[in-house]
PDB file with SEQRES, HELIX, SHEET and CRYST1 records, atoms N, CA, C and O in Angstrom:
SEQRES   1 A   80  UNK UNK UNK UNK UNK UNK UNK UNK UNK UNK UNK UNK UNK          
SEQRES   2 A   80  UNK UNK UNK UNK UNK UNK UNK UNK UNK UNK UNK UNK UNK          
SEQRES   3 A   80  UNK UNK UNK UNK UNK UNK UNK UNK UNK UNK UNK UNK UNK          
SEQRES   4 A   80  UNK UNK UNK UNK UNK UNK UNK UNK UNK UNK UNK UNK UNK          
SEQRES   5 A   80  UNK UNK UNK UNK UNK UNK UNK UNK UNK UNK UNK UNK UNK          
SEQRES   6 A   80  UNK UNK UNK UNK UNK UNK UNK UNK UNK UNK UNK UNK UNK          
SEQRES   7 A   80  UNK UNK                                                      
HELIX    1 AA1 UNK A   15  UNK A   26  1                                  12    
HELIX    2 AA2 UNK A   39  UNK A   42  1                                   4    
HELIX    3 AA3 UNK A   43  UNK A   45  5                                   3    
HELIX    4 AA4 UNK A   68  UNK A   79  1                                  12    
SHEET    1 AA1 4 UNK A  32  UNK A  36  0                                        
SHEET    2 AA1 4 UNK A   2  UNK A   6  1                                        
SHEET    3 AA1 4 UNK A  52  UNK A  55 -1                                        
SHEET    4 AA1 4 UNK A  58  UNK A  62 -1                                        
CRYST1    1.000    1.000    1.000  90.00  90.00  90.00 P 1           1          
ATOM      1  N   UNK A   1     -13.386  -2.862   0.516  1.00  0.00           N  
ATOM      2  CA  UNK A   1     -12.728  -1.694  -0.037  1.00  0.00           C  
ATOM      3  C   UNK A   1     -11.220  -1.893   0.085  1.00  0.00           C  
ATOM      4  O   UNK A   1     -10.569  -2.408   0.994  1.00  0.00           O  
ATOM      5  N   UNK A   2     -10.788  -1.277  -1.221  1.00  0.00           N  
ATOM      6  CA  UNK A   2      -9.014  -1.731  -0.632  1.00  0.00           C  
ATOM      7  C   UNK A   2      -8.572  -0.160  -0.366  1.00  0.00           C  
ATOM      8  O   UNK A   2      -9.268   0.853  -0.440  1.00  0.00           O  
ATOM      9  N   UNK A   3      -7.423  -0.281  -0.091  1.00  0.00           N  
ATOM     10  CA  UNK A   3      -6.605   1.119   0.545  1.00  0.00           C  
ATOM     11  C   UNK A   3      -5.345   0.376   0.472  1.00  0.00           C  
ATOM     12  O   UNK A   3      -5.106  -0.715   0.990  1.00  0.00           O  
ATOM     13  N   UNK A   4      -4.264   1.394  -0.517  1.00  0.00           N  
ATOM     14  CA  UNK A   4      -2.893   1.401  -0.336  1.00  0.00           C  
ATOM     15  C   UNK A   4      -1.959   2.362   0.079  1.00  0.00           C  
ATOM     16  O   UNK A   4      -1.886   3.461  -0.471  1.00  0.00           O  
ATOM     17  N   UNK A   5      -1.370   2.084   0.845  1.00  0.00           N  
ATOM     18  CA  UNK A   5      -0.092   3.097   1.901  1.00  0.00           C  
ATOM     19  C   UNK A   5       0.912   2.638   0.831  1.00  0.00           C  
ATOM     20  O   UNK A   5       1.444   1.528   0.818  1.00  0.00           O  
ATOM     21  N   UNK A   6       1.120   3.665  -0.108  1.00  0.00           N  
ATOM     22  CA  UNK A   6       2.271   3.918  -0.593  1.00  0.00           C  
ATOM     23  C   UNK A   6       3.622   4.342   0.358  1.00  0.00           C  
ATOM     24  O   UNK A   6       3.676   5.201   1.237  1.00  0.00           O  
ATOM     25  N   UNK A   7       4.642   3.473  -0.111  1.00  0.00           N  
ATOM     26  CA  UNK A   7       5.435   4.344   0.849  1.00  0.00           C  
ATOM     27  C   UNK A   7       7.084   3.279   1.162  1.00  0.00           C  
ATOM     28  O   UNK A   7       6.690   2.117   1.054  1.00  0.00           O  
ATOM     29  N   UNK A   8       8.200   3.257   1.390  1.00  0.00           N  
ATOM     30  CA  UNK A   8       9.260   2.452   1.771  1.00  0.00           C  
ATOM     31  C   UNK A   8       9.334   1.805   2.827  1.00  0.00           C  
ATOM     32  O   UNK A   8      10.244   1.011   3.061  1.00  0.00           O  
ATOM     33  N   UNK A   9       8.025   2.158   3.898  1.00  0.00           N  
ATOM     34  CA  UNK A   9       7.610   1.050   5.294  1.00  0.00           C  
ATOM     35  C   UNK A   9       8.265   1.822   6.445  1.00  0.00           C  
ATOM     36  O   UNK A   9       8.382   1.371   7.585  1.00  0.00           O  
ATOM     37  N   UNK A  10       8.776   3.308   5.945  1.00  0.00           N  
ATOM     38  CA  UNK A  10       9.121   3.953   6.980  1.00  0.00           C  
ATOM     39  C   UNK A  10       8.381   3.947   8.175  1.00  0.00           C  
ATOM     40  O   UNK A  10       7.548   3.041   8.201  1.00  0.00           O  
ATOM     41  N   UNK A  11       8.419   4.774   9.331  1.00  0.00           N  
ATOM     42  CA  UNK A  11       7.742   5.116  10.481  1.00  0.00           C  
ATOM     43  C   UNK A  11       6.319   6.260  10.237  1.00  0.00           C  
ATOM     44  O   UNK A  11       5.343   6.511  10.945  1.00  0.00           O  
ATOM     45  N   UNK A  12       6.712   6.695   9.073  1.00  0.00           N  
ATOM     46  CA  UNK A  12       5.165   7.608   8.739  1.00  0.00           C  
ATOM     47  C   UNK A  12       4.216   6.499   8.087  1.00  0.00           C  
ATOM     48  O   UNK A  12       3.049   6.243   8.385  1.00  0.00           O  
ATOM     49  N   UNK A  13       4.992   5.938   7.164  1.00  0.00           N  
ATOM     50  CA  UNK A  13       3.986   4.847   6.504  1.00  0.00           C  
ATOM     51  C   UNK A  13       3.299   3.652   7.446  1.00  0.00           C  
ATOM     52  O   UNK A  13       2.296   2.938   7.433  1.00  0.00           O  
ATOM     53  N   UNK A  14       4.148   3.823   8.038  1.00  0.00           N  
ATOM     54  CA  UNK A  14       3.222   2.856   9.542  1.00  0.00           C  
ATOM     55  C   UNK A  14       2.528   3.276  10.301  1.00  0.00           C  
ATOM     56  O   UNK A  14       1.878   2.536  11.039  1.00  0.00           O  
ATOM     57  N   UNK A  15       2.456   4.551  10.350  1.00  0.00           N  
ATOM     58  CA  UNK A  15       1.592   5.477  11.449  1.00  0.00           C  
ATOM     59  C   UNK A  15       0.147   5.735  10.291  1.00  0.00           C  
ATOM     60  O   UNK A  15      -1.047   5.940  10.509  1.00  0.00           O  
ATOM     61  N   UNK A  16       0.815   5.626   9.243  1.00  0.00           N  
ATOM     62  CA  UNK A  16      -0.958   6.044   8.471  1.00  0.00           C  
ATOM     63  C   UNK A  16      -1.500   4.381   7.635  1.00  0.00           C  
ATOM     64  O   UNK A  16      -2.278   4.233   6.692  1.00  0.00           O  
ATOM     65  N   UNK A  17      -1.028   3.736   8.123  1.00  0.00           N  
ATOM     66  CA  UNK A  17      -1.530   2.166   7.981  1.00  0.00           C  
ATOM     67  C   UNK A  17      -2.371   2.275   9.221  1.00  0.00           C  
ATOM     68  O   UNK A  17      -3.598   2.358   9.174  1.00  0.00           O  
ATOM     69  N   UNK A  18      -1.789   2.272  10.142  1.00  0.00           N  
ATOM     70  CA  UNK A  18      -2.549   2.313  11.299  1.00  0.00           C  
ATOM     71  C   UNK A  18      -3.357   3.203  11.437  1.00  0.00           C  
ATOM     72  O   UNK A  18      -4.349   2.678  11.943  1.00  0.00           O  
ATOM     73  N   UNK A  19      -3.546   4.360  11.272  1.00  0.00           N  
ATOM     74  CA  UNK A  19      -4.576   5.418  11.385  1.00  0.00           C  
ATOM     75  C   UNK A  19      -5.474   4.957  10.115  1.00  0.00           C  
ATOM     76  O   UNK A  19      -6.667   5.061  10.402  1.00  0.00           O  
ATOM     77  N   UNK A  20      -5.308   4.585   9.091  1.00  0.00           N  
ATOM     78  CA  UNK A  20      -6.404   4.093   7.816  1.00  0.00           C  
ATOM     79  C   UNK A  20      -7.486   2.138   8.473  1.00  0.00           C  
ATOM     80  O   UNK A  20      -8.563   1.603   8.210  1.00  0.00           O  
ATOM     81  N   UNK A  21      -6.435   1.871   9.244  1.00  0.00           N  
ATOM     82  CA  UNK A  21      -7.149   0.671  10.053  1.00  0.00           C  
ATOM     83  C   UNK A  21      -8.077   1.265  11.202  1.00  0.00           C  
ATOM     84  O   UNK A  21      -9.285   1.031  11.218  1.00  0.00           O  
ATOM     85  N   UNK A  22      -7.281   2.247  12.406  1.00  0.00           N  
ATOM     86  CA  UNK A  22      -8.525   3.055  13.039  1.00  0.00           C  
ATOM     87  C   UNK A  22      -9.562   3.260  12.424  1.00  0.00           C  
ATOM     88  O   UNK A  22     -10.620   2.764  12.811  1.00  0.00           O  
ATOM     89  N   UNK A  23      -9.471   4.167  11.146  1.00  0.00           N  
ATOM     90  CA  UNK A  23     -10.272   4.775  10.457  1.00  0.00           C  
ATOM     91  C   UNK A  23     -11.648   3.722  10.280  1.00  0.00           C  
ATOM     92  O   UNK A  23     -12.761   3.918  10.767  1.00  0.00           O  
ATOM     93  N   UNK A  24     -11.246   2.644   9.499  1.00  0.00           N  
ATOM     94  CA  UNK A  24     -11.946   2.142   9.001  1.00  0.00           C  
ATOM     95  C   UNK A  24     -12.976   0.966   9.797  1.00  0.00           C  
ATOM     96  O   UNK A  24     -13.947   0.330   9.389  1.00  0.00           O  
ATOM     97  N   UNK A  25     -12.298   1.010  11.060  1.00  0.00           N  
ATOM     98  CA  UNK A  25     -13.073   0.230  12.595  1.00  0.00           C  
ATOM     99  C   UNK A  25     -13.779   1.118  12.891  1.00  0.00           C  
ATOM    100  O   UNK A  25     -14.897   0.740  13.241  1.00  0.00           O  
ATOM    101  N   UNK A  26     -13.568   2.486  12.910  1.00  0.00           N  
ATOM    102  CA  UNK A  26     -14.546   3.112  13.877  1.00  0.00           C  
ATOM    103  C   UNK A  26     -15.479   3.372  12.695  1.00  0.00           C  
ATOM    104  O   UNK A  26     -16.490   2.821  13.129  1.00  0.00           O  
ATOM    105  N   UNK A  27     -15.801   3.819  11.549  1.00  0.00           N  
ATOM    106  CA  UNK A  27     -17.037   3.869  10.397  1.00  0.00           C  
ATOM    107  C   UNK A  27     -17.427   2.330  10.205  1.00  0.00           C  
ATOM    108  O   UNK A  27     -18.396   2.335   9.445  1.00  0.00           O  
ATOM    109  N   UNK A  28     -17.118   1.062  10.542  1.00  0.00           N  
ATOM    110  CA  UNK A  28     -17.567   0.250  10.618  1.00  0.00           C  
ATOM    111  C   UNK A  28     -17.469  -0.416   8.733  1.00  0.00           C  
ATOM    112  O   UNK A  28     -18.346  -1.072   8.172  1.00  0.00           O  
ATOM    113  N   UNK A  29     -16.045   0.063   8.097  1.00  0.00           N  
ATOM    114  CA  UNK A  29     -16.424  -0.459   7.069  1.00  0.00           C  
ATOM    115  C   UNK A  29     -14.973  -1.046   6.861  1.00  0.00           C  
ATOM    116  O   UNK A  29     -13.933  -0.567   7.312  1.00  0.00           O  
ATOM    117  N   UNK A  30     -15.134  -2.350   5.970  1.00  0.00           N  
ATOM    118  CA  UNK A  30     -14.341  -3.533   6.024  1.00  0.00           C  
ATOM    119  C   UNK A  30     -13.414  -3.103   4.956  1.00  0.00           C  
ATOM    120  O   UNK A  30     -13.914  -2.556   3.973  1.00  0.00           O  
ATOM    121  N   UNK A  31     -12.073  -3.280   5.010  1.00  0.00           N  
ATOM    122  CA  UNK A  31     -11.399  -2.969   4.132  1.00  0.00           C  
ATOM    123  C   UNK A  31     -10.014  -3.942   4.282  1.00  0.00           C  
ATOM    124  O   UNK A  31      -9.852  -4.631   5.289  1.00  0.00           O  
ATOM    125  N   UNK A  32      -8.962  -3.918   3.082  1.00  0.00           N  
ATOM    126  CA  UNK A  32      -8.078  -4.440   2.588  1.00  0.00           C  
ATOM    127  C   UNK A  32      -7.000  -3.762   2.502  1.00  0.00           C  
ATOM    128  O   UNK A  32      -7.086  -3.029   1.517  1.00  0.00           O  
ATOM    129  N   UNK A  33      -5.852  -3.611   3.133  1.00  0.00           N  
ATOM    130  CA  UNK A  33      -4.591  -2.410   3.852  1.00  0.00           C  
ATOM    131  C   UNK A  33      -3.520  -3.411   3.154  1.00  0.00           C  
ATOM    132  O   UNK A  33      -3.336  -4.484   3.729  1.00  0.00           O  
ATOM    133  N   UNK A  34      -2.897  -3.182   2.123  1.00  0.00           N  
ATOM    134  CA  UNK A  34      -1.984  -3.551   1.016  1.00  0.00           C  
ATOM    135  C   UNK A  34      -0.440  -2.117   1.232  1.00  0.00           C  
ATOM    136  O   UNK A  34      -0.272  -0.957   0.854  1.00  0.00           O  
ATOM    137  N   UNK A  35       0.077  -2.785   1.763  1.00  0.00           N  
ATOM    138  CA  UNK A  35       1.204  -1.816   1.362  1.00  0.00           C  
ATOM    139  C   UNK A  35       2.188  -1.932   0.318  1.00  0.00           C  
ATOM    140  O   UNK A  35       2.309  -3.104  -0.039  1.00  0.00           O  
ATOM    141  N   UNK A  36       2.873  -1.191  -0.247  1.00  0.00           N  
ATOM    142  CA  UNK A  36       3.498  -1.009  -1.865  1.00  0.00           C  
ATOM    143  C   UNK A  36       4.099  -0.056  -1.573  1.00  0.00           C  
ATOM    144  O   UNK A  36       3.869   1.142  -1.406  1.00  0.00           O  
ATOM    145  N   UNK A  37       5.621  -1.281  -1.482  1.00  0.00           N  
ATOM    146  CA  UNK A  37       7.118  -0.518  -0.924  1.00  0.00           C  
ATOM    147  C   UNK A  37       7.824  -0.361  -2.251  1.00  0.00           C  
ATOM    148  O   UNK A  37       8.695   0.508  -2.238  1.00  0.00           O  
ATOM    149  N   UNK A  38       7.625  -1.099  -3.566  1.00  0.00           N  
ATOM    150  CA  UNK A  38       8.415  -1.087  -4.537  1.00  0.00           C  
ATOM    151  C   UNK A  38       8.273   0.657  -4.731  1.00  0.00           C  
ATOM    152  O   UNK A  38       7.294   1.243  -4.267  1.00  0.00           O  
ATOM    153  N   UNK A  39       9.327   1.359  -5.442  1.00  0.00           N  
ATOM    154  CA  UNK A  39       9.423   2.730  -5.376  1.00  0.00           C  
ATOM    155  C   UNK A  39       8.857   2.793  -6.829  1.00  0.00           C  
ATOM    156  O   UNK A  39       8.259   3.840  -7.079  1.00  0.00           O  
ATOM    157  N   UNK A  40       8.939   1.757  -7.965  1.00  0.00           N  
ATOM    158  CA  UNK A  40       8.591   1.812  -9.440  1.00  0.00           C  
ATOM    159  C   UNK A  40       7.074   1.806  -9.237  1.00  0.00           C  
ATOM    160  O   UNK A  40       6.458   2.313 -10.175  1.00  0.00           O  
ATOM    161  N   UNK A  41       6.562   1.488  -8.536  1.00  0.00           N  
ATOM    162  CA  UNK A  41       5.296   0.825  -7.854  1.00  0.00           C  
ATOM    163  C   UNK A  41       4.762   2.091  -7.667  1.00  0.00           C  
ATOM    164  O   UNK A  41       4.092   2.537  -8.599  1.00  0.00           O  
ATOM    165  N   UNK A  42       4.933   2.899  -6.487  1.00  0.00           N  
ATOM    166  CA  UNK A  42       4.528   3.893  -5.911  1.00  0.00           C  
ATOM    167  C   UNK A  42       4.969   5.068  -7.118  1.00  0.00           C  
ATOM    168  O   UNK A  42       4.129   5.935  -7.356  1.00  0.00           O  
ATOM    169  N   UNK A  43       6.329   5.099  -7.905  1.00  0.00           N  
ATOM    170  CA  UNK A  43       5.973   6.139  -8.532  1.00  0.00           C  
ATOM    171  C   UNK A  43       4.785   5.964  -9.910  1.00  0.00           C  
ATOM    172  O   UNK A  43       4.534   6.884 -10.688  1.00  0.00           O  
ATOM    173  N   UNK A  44       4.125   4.498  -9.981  1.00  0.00           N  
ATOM    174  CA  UNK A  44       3.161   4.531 -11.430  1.00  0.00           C  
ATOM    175  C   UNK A  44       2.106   5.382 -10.329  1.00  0.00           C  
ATOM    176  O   UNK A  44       1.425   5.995 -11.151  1.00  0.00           O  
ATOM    177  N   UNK A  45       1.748   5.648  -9.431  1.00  0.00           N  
ATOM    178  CA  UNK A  45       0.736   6.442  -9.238  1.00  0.00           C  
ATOM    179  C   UNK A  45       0.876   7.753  -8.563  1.00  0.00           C  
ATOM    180  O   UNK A  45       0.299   8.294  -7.620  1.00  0.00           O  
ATOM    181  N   UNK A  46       2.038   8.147  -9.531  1.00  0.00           N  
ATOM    182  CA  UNK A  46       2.142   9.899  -9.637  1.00  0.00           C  
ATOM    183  C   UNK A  46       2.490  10.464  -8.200  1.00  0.00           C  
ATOM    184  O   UNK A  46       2.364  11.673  -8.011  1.00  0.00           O  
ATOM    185  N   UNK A  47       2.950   9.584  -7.119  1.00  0.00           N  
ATOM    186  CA  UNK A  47       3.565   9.922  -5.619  1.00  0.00           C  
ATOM    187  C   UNK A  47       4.776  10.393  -5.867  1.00  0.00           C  
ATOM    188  O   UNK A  47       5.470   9.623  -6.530  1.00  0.00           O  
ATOM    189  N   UNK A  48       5.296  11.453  -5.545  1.00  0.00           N  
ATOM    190  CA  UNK A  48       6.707  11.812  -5.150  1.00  0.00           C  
ATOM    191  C   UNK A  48       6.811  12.235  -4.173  1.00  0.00           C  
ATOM    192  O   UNK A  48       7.889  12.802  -3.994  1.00  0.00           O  
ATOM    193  N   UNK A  49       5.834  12.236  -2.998  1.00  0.00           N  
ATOM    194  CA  UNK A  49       5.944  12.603  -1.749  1.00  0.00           C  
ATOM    195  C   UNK A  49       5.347  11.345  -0.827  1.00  0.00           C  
ATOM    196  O   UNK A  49       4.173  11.023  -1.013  1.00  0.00           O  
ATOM    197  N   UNK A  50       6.207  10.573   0.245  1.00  0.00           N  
ATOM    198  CA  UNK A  50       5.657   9.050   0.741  1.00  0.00           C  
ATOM    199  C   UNK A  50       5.293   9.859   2.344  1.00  0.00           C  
ATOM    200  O   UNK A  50       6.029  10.753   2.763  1.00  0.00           O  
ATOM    201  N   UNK A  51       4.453   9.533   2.871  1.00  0.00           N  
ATOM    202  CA  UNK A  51       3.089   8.533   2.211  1.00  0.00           C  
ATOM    203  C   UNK A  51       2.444   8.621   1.475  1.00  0.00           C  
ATOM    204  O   UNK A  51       2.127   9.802   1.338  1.00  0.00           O  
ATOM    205  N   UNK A  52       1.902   7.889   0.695  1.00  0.00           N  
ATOM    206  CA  UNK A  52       0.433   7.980   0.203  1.00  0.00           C  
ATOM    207  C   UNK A  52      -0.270   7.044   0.507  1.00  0.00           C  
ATOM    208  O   UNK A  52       0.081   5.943   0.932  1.00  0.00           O  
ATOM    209  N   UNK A  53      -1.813   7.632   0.203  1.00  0.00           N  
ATOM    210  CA  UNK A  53      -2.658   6.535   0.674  1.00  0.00           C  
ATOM    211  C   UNK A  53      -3.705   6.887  -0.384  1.00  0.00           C  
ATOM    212  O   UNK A  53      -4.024   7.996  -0.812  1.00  0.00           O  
ATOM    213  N   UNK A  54      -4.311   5.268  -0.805  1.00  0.00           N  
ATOM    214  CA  UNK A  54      -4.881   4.848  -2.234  1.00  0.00           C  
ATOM    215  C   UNK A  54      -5.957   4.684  -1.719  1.00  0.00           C  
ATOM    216  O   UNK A  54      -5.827   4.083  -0.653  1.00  0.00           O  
ATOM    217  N   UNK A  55      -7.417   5.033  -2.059  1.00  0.00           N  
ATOM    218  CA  UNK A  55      -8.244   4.419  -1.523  1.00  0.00           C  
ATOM    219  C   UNK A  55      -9.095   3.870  -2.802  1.00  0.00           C  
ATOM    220  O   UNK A  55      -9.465   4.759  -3.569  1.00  0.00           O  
ATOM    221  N   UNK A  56      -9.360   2.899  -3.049  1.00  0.00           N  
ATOM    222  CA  UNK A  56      -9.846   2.259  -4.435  1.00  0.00           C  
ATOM    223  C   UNK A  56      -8.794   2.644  -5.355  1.00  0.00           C  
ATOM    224  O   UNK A  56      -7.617   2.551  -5.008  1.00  0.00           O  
ATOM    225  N   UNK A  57      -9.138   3.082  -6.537  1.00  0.00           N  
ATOM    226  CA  UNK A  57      -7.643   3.221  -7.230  1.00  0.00           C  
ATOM    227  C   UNK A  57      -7.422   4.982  -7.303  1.00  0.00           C  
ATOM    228  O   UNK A  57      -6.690   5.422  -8.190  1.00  0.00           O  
ATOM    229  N   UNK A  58      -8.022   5.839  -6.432  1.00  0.00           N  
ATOM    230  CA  UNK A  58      -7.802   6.919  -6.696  1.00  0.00           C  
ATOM    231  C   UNK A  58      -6.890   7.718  -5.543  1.00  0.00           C  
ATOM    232  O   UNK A  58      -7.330   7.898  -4.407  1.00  0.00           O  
ATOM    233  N   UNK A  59      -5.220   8.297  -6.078  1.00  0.00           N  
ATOM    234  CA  UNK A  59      -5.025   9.007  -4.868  1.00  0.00           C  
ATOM    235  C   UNK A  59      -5.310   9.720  -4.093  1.00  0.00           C  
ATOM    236  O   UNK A  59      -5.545  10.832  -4.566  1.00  0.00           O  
ATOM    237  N   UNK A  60      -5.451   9.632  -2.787  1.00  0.00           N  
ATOM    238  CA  UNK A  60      -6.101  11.395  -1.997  1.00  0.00           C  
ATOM    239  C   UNK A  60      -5.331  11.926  -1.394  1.00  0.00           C  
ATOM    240  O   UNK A  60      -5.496  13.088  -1.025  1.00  0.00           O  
ATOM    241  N   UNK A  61      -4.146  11.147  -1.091  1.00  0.00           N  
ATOM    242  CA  UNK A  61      -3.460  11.949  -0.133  1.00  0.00           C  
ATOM    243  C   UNK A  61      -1.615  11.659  -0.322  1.00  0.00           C  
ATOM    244  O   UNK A  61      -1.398  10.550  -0.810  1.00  0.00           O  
ATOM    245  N   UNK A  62      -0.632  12.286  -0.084  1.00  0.00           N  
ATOM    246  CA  UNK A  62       0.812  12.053  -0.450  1.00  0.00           C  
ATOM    247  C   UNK A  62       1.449  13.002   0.116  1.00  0.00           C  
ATOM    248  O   UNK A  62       1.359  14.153  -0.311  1.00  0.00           O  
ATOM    249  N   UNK A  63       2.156  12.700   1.109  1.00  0.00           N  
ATOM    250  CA  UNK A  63       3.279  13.785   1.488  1.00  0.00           C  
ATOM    251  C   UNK A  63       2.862  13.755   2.980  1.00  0.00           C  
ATOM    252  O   UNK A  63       3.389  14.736   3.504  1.00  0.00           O  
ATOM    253  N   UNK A  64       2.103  13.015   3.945  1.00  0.00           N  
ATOM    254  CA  UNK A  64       1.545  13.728   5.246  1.00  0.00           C  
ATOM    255  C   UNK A  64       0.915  12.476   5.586  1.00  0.00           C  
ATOM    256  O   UNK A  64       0.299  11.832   4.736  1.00  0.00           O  
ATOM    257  N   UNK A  65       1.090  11.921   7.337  1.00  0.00           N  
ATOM    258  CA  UNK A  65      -0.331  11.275   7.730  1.00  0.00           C  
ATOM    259  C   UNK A  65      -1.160  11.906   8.548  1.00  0.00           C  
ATOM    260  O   UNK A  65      -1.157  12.553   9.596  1.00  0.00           O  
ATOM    261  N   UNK A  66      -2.036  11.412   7.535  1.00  0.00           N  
ATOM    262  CA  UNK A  66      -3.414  11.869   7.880  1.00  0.00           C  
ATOM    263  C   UNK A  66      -3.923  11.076   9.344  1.00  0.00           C  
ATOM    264  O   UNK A  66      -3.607   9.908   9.570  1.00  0.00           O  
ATOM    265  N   UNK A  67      -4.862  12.004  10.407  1.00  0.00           N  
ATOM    266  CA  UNK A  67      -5.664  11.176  11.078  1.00  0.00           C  
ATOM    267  C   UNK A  67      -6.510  10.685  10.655  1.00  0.00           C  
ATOM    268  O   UNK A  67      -6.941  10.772   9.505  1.00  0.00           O  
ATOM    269  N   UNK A  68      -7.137   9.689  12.082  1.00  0.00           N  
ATOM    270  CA  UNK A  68      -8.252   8.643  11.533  1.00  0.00           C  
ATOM    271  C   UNK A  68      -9.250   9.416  11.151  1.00  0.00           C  
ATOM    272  O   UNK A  68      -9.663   9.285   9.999  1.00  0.00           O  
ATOM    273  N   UNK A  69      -9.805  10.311  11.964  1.00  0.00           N  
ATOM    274  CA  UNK A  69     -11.431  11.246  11.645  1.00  0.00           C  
ATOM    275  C   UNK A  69     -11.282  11.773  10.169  1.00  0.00           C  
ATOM    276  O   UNK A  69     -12.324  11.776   9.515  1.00  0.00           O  
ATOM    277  N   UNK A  70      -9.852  12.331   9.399  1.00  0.00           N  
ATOM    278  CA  UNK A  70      -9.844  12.384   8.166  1.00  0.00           C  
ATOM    279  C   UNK A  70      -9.914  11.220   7.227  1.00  0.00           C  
ATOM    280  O   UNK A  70     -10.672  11.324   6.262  1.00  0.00           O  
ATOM    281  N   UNK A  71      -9.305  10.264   7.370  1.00  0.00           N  
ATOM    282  CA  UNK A  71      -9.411   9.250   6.415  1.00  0.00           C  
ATOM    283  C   UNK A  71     -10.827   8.536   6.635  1.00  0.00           C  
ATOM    284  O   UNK A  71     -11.505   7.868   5.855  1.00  0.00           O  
ATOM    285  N   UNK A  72     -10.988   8.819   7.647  1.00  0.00           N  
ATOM    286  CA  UNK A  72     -12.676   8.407   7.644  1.00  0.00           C  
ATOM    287  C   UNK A  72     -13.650   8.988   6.742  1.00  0.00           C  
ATOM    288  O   UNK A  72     -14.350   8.378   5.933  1.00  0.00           O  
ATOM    289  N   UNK A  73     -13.607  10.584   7.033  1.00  0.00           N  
ATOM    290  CA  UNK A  73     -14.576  11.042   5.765  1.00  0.00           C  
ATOM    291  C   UNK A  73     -14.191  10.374   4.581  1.00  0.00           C  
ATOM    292  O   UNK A  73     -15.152   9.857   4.011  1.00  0.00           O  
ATOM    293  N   UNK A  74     -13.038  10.206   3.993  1.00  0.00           N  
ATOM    294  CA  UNK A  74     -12.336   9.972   2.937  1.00  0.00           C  
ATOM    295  C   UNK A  74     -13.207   8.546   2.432  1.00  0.00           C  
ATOM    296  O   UNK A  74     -13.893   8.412   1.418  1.00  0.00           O  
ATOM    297  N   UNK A  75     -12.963   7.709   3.344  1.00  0.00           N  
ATOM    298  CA  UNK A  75     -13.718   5.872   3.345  1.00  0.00           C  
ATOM    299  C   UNK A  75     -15.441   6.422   3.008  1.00  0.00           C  
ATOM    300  O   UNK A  75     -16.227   5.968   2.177  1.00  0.00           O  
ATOM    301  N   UNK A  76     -15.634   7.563   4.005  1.00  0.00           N  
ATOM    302  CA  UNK A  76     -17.414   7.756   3.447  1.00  0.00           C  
ATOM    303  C   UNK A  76     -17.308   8.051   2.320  1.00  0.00           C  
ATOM    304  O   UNK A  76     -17.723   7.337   1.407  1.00  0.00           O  
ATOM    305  N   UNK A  77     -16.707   9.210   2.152  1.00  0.00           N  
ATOM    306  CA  UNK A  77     -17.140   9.924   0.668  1.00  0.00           C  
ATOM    307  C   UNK A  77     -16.966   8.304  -0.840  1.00  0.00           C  
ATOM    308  O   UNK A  77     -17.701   8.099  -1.807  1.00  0.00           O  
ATOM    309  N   UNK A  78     -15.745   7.535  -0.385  1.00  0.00           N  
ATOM    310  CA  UNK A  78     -15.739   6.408  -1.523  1.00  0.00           C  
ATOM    311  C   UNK A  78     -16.940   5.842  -1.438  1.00  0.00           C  
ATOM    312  O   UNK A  78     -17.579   5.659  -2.474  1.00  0.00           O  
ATOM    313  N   UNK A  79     -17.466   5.461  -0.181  1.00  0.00           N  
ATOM    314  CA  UNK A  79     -18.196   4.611  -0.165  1.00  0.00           C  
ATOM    315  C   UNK A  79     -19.623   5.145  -0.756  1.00  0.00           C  
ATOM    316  O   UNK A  79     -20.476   4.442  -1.299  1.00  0.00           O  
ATOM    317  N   UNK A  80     -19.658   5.982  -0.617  1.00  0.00           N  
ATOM    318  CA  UNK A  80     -21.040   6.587  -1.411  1.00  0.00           C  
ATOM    319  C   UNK A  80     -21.099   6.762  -2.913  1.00  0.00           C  
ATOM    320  O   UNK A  80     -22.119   7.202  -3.443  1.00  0.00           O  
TER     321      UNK A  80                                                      
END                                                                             
């Protein structure tokens, strides 16, 4: 599964890289953590609030990091 942290590599965008890697150790599902600092980049997928986080190609989340127990449901619900 891939997952992208939209974002300029600030200190939030690193805190929800890392909470989307928790996430995805403790549900036990394997994934691909791509970050995408270009700002032309992050704005083709409709972000004007950083972080975001991509999970397959659909956004769920922008403006906030999320904890792991949330991005976890998030990894189930794709994965189903």
């Amino acid at each position: 599964m891939n997952i992208k942290i939209l974002g300029s590599g600030c200190r939030k965008c690193v805190a929800l890289a890392e909470n989307a890697k928790a996430a995805a150790d403790a549900e036990g599902i394997n994934v691909e953590i791509e970050k995408v600092t270009d700002i032309i980049d992050v704005a083709r997928y409709g972000v004007m609030s950083t972080p975001g986080l991509v999970i397959g190609d659909k956004v769920v989340s922008s403006g906030r990091v999320l904890n792991p127990s949330d991005i976890g449901a998030l990894l189930r619900e794709a994965a189903a």
